[in-house]
PARO-615621 format. One record per residue (C-alpha): residue in three letters; x, y, z. Coordinates in nm, 3 decimals, padded with zeros to 5 digits. Last residue first. Layout:
BEGIN
TITOR   nutor         x         y         z
TITOR     ALA         X         Y         Z
...
***
This chain:
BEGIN
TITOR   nutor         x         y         z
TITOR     UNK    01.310    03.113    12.028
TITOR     UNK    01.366    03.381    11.799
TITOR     UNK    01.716    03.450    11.956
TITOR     UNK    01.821    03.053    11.828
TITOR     UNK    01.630    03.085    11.520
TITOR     UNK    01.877    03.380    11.412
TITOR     UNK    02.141    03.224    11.528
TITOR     UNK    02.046    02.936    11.274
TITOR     UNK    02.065    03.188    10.969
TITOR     UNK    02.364    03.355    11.045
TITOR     UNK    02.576    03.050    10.889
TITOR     UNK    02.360    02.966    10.607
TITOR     UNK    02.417    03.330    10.482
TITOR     UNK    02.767    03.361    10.545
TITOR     UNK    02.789    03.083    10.330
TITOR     UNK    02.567    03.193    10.042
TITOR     UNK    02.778    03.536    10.055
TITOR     UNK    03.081    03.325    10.004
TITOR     UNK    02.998    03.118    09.736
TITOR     UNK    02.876    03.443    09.551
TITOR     UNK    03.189    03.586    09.630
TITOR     UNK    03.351    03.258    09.516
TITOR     UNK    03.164    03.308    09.213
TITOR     UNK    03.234    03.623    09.128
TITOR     UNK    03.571    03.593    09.181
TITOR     UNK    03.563    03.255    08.906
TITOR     UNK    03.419    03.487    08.662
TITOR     UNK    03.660    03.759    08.734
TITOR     UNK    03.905    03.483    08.673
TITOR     UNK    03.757    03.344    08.333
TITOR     UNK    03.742    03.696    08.206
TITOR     UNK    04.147    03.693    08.284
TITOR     UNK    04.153    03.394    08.109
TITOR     UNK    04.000    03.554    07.812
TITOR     UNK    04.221    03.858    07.815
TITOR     UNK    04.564    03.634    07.828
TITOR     UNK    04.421    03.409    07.503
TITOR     UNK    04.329    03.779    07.334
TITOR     UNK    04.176    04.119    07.355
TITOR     UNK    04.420    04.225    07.599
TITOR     UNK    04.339    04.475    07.898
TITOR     UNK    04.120    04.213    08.065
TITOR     UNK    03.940    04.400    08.411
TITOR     UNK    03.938    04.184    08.717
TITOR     UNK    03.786    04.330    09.021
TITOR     UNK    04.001    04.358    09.326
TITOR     UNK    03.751    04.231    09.643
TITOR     UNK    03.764    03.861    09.603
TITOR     UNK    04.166    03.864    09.744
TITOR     UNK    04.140    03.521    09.885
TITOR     UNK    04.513    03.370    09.778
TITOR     UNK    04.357    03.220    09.465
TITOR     UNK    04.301    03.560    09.362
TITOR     UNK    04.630    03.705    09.471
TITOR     UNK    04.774    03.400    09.259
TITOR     UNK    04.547    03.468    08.987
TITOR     UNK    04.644    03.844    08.942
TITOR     UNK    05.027    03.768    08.963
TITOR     UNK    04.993    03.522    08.729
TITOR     UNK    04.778    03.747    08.519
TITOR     UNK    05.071    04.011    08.497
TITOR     UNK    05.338    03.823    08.456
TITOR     UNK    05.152    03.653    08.159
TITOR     UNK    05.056    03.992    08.043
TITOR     UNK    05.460    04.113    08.038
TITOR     UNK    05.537    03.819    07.857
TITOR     UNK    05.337    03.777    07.621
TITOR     UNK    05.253    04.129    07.386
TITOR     UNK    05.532    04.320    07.526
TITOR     UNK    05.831    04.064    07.565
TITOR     UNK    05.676    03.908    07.225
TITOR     UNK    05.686    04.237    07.067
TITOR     UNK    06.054    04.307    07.222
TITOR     UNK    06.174    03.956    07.105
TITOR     UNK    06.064    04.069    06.724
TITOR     UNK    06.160    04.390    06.714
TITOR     UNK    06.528    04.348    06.917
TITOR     UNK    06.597    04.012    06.716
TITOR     UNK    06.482    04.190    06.394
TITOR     UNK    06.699    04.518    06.424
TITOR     UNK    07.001    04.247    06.539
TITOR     UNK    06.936    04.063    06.188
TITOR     UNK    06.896    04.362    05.994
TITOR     UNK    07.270    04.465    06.148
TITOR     UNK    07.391    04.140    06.075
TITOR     UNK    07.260    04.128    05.750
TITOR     UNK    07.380    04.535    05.654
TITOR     UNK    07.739    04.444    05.802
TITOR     UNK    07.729    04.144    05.545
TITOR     UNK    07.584    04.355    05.272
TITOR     UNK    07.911    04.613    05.323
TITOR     UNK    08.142    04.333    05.323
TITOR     UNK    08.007    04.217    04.966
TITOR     UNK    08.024    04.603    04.871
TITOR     UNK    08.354    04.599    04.987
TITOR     UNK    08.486    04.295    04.809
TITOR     UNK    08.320    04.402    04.480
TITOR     UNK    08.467    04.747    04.462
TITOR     UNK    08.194    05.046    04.426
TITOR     UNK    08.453    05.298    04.600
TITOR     UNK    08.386    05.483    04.922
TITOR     UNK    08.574    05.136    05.055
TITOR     UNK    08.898    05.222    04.974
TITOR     UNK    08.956    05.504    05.210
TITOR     UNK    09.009    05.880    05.092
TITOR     UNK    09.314    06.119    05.030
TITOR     UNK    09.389    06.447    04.835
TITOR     UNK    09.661    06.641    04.847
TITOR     UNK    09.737    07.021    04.679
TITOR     UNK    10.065    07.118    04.662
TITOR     UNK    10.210    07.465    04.750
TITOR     UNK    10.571    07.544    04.648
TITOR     UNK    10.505    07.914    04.554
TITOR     UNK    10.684    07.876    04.212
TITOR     UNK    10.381    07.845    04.008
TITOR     UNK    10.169    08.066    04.181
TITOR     UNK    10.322    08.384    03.993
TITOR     UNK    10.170    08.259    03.687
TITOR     UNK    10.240    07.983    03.453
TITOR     UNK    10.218    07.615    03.470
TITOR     UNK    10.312    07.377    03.805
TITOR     UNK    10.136    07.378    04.138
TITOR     UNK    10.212    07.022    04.332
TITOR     UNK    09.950    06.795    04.290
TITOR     UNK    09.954    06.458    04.537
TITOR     UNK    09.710    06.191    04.528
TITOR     UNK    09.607    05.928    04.781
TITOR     UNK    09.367    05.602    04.802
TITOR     UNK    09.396    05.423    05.145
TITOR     UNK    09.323    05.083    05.198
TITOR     UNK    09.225    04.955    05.549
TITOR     UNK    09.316    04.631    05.667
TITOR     UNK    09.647    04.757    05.873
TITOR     UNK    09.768    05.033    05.665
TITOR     UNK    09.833    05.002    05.286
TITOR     UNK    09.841    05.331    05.148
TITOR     UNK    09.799    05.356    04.777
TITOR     UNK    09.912    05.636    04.594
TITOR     UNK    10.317    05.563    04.606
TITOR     UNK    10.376    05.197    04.614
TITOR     UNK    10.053    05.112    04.367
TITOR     UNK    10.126    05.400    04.145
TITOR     UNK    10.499    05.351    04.124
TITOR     UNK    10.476    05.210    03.781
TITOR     UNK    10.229    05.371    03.633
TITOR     UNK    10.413    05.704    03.560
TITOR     UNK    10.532    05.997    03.824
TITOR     UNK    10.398    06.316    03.796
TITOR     UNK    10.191    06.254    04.121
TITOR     UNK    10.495    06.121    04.287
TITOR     UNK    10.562    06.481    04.430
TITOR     UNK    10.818    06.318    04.626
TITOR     UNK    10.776    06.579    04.910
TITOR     UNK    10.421    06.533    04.876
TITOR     UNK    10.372    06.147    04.905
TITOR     UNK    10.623    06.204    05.190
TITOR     UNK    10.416    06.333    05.350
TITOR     UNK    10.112    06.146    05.268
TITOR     UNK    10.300    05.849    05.425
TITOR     UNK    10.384    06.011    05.713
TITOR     UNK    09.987    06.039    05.802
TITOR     UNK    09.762    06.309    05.960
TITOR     UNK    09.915    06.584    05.734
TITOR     UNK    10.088    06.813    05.982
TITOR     UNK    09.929    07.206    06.157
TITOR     UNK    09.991    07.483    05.989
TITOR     UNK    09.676    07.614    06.032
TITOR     UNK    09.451    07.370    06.268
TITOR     UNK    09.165    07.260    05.992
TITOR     UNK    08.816    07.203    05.892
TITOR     UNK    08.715    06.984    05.600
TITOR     UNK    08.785    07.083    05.200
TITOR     UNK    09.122    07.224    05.337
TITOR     UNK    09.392    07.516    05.344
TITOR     UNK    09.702    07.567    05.455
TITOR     UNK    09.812    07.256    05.582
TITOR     UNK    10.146    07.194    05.662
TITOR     UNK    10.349    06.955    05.425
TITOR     UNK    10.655    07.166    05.430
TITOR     UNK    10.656    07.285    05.076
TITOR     UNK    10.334    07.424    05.182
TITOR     UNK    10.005    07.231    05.182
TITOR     UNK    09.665    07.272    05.043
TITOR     UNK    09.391    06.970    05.150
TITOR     UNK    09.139    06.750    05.021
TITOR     UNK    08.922    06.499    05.205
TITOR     UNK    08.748    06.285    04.999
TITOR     UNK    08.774    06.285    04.568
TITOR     UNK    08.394    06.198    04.520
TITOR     UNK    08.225    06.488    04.606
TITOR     UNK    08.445    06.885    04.564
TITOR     UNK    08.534    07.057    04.850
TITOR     UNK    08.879    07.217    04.765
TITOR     UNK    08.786    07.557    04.603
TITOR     UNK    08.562    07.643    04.899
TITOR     UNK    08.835    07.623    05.123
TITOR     UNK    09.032    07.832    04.904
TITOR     UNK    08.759    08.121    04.957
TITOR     UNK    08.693    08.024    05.306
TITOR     UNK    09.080    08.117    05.357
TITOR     UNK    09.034    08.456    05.258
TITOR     UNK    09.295    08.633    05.085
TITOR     UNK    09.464    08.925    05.211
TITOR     UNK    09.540    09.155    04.925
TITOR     UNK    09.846    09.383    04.959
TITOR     UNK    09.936    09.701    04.694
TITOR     UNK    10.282    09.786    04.704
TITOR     UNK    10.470    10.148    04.732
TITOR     UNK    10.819    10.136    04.635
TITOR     UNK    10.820    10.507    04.537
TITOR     UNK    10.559    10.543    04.299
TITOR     UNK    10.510    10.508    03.894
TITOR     UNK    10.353    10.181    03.940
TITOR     UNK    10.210    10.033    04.225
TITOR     UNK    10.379    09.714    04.346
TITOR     UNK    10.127    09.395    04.328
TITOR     UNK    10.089    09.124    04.666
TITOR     UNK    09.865    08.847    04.717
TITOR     UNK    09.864    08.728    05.113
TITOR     UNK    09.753    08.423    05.286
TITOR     UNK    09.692    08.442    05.618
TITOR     UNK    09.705    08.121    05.803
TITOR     UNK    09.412    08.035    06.079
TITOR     UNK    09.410    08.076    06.465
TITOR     UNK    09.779    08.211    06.441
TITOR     UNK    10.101    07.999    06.560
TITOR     UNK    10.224    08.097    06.208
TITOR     UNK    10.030    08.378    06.004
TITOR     UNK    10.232    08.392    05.691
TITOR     UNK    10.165    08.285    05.307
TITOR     UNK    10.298    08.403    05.023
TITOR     UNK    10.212    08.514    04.702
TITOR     UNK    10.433    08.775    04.506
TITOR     UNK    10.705    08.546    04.572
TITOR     UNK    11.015    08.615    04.826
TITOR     UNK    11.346    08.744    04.672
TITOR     UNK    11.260    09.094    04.624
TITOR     UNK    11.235    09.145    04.991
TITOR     UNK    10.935    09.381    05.002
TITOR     UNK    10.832    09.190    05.331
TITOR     UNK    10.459    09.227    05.389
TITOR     UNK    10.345    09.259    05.720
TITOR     UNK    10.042    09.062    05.902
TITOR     UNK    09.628    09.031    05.979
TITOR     UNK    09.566    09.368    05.810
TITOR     UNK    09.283    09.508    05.948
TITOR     UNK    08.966    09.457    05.786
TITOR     UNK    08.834    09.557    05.445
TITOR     UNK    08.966    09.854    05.269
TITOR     UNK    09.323    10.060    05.328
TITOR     UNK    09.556    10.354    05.250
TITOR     UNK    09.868    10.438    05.314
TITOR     UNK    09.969    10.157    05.626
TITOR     UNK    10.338    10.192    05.649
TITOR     UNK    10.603    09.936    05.561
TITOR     UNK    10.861    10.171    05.511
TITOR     UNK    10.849    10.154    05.138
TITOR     UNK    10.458    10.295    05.159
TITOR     UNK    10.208    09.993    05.200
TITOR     UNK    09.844    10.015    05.007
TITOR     UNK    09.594    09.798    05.158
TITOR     UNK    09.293    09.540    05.066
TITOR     UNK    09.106    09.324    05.333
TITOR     UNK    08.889    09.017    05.330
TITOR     UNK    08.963    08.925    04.944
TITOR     UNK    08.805    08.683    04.771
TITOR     UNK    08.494    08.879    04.761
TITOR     UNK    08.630    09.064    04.406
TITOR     UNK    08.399    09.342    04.311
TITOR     UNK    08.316    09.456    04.678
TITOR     UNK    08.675    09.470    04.739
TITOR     UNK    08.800    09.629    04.408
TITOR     UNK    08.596    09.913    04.510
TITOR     UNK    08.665    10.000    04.845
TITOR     UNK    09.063    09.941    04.750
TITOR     UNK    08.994    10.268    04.456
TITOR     UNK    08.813    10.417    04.745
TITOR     UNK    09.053    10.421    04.948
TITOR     UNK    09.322    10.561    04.690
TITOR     UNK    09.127    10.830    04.618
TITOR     UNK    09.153    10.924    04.979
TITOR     UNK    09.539    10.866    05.042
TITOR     UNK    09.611    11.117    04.717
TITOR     UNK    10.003    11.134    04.666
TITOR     UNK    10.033    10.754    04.531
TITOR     UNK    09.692    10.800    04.315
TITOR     UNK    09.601    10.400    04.226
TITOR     UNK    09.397    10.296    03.938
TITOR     UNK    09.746    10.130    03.800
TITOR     UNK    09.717    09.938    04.119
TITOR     UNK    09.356    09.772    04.040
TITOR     UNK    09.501    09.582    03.753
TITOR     UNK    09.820    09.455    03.922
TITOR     UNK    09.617    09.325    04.231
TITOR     UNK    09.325    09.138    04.023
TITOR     UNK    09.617    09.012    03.808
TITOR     UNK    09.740    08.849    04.202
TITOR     UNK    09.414    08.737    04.258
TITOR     UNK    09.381    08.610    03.927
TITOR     UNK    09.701    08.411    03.962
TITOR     UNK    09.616    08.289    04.318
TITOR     UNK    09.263    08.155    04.161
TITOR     UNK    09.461    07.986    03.856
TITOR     UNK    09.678    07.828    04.125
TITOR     UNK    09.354    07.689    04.312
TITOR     UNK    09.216    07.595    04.002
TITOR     UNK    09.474    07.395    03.873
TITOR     UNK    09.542    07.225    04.219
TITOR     UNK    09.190    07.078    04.183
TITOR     UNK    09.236    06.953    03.816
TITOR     UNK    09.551    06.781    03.944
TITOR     UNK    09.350    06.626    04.241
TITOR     UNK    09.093    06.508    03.963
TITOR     UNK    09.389    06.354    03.793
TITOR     UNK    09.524    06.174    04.063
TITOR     UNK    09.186    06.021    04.189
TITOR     UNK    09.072    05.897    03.832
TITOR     UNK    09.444    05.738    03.792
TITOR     UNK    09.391    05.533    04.148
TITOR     UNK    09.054    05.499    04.021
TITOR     UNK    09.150    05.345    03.684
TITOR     UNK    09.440    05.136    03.854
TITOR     UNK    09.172    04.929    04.004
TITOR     UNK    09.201    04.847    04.420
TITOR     UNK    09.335    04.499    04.436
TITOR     UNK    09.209    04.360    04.836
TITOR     UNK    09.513    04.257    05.027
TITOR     UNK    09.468    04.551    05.284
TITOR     UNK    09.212    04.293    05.436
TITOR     UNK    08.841    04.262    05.404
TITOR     UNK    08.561    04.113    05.596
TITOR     UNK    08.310    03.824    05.424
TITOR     UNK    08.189    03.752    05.726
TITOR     UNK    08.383    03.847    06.070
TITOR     UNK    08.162    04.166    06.218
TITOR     UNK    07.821    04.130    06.074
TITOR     UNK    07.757    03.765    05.987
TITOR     UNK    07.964    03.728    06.343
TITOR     UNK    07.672    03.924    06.523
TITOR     UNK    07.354    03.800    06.356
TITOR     UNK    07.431    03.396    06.409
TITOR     UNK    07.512    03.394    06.820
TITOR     UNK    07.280    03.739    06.840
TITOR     UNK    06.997    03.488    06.730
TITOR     UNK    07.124    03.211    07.028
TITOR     UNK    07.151    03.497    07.279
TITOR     UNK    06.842    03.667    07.176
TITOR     UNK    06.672    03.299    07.235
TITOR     UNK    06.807    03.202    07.563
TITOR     UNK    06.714    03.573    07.675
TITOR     UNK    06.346    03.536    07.544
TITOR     UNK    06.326    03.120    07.682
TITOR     UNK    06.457    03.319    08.042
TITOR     UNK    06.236    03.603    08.008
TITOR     UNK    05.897    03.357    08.010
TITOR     UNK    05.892    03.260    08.357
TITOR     UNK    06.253    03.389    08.527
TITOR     UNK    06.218    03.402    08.885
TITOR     UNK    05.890    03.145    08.941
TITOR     UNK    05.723    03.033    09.208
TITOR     UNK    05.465    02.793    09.219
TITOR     UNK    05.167    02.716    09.457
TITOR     UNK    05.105    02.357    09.518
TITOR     UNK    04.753    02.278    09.411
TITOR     UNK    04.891    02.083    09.123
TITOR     UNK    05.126    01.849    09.382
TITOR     UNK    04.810    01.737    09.574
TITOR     UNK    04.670    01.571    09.245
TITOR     UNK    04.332    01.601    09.251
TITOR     UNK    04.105    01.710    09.534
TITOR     UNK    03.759    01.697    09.440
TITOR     UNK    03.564    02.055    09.309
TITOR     UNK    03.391    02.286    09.593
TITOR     UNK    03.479    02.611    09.452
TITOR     UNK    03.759    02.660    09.683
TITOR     UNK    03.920    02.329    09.512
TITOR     UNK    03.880    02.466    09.156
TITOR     UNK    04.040    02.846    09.293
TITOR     UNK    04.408    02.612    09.416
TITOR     UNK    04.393    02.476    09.107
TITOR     UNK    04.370    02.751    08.889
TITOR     UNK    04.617    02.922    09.113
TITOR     UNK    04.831    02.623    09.008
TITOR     UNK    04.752    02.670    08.633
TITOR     UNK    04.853    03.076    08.684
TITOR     UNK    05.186    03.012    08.861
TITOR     UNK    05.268    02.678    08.579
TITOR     UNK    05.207    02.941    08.310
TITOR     UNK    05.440    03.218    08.459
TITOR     UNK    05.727    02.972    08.442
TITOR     UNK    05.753    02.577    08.493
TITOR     UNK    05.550    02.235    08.433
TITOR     UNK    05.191    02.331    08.319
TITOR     UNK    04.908    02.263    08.572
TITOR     UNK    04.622    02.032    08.381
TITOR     UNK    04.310    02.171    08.608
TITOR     UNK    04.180    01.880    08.814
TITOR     UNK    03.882    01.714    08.674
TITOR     UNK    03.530    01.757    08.848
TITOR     UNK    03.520    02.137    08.863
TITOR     UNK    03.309    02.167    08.540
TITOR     UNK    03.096    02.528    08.655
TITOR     UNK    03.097    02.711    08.350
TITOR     UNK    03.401    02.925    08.462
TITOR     UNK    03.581    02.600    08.530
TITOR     UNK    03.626    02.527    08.209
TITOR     UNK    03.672    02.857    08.084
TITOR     UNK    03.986    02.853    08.310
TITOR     UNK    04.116    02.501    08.173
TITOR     UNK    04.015    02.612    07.785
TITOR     UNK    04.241    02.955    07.827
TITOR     UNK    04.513    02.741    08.058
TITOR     UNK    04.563    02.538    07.735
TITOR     UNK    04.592    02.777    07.515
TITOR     UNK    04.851    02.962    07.718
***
């Protein structure tokens, strides 16, 4: 490109004695044989017959840009997908296999202590209760609902399993006074979300109980808590009842092995079976797990709910992952500069020297009429100066021409 700038300039001056030096291949070789081709109409001596060939070229400049993002993507792409990667071999620490268990047992804590209050909630605001007056009763539930927001609807049942008196929304299922099942319970099976329920009898009445529904946001929000991943509450069946992330109801733990993690209960369990039973080897990924089932006091002690908690290796600061983590970042810093850097030189070079080939050739090819305007205040703008130069001139050259020539007809019809 330097070259052709001091070859067109050249010839702008009027030094059409040497032939242009015509590069060998691509956009420059198009615009060095136009050169050519406009030094001969100018009246320069014929040089080297091969230079005033006119060239075409299908790739030019892409094909050195595509050789090159293929040779750059040959180094960026491997440092980011095979370099430094690792396996289910790498040792997680036993400190955050223990710092995952006991923040799961600090979560299942607090979501029994929440039942438990519910259910004292319950046992509190029943002694308020009228059995023989429906309206005082309602507004006894209105109450205790916009004091406690765990709820989403309050009711009184009769023994029969009528409706006496209610707050809230409409009850979402029926409670069972079978003595047998737990004050908290759970239904809502094949629903859109599970129902959990916290149920008190009212004293001094005729087997009249009052029923909280509890909302599931409530528990939800119990569970989300940074650092410990995804977190969920799950029956003695290991379906999900509640979770940090969104949920089916009901619906299975994701993995067998967290399954069974529950069943076992291997929370309680010492050291020893930490690495079989809260890490989950699967392919090269690393899975850190905890199980919680409720245990202490309260009537949501003997519900059978667990609380599980799971999250991949690699959220933790672990020397092997952070070493794969920089290689990912090279390879993608790599393929951010191969697309910045190529693209400027697509945009700044290439695309001008397509461009002013194109513009020389139609030059060279007797277009003297489409004036040449430089867009680029560098090498490609000066030689398109040099062209519109070079038009001028061979309008100019022209104009003399067509001169001469009507001259003598004119002193022919004189005479």
């Amino acid at each position: 490109l330097l070259r052709l700038f001091l070859e067109s300039r050249r010839l702008a001056r009027g030094d059409l004695t040497r032939p242009v030096d015509v590069p060998r291949w691509g956009e420059a070789a198009r615009v060095g044989s136009a050169l050519e081709r406009l030094r001969t109409q100018l009246g320069g001596t014929t040089g080297d017959p091969g230079g005033r060939q006119r060239v075409k070229g299908r790739f030019g400049v892409r094909g050195p840009l595509a050789l090159t993002a293929v040779l750059l993507l040959l180094w960026c792409l491997p440092v980011g997908l095979l370099l430094n990667r690792t396996d289910d071999s790498v040792s997680i620490p036993a400190s955050m296999v223990n710092d995952q268990r006991d923040r799961t047992d600090l979560v299942a804590d607090r979501v029994r202590r929440a039942l438990n209050e519910a259910q004292a909630d319950l046992v509190s605001t029943s002694r308020l209760i009228a059995p023989d007056d429906a309206d005082a009763t309602a507004k006894v539930l209105e109450t205790a609902l916009r004091e406690h927001t765990r709820y989403q609807t309050l009711y009184v049942l009769s023994e029969d399993g009528e409706v006496v008196a209610r707050a809230g929304e409409e009850p979402n299922s029926d409670w069972s006074d079978d003595e047998d099942l737990p004050l908290v319970r759970v239904s809502g099976k094949g629903d859109k979300k599970p129902v959990v329920q916290v149920g008190a009898p009212v004293p001094d009445s005729k087997g009249e109980t009052v029923v909280g529904e509890v909302r599931i946001e409530f528990l939800n929000s119990l569970l989300k808590r940074p650092g410990l991943g995804e977190v969920r509450v799950v029956n003695s069946e290991a379906e999900t009842i509640a979770a940090g992330d969104g949920f089916l109801a009901f619906e299975e733990l994701p993995r067998d092995a967290l399954a069974d993690l529950v069943r076992a209960g291997s929370v309680h369990v010492g050291a020893g079976p930490v690495e079989n039973g809260l890490l989950i080897r699967e392919g090269r990924g690393v899975t850190v797990a905890a199980a919680a089932p409720f245990s202490g006091g309260g009537v949501a002690a003997d519900i059978g709910w667990t609380v599980v908690s799971w999250q991949n290796a690699k959220d933790f600061q672990i020397t092997p992952y952070q070493r794969e983590d920089r290689s990912v970042l090279a390879g993608l810093l790599g393929l951010a500069l191969i697309v910045v850097c190529l693209g400027w030189v697509f945009l700044v070079v290439a695309r001008p020297m397509r461009a002013l080939a194109a513009s020389a050739e139609k030059l060279a090819d007797g277009d003297l009429k489409s004036v040449l305007y430089p867009r680029y205040q560098d090498e490609v703008g000066a030689v398109v100066r040099s062209l519109e130069l070079l038009r001028q001139q061979l309008q100019a050259r022209k104009q003399t021409q067509a001169r001469r020539l009507a001259e003598p007809e004119a002193g022919v019809r004189g005479r």
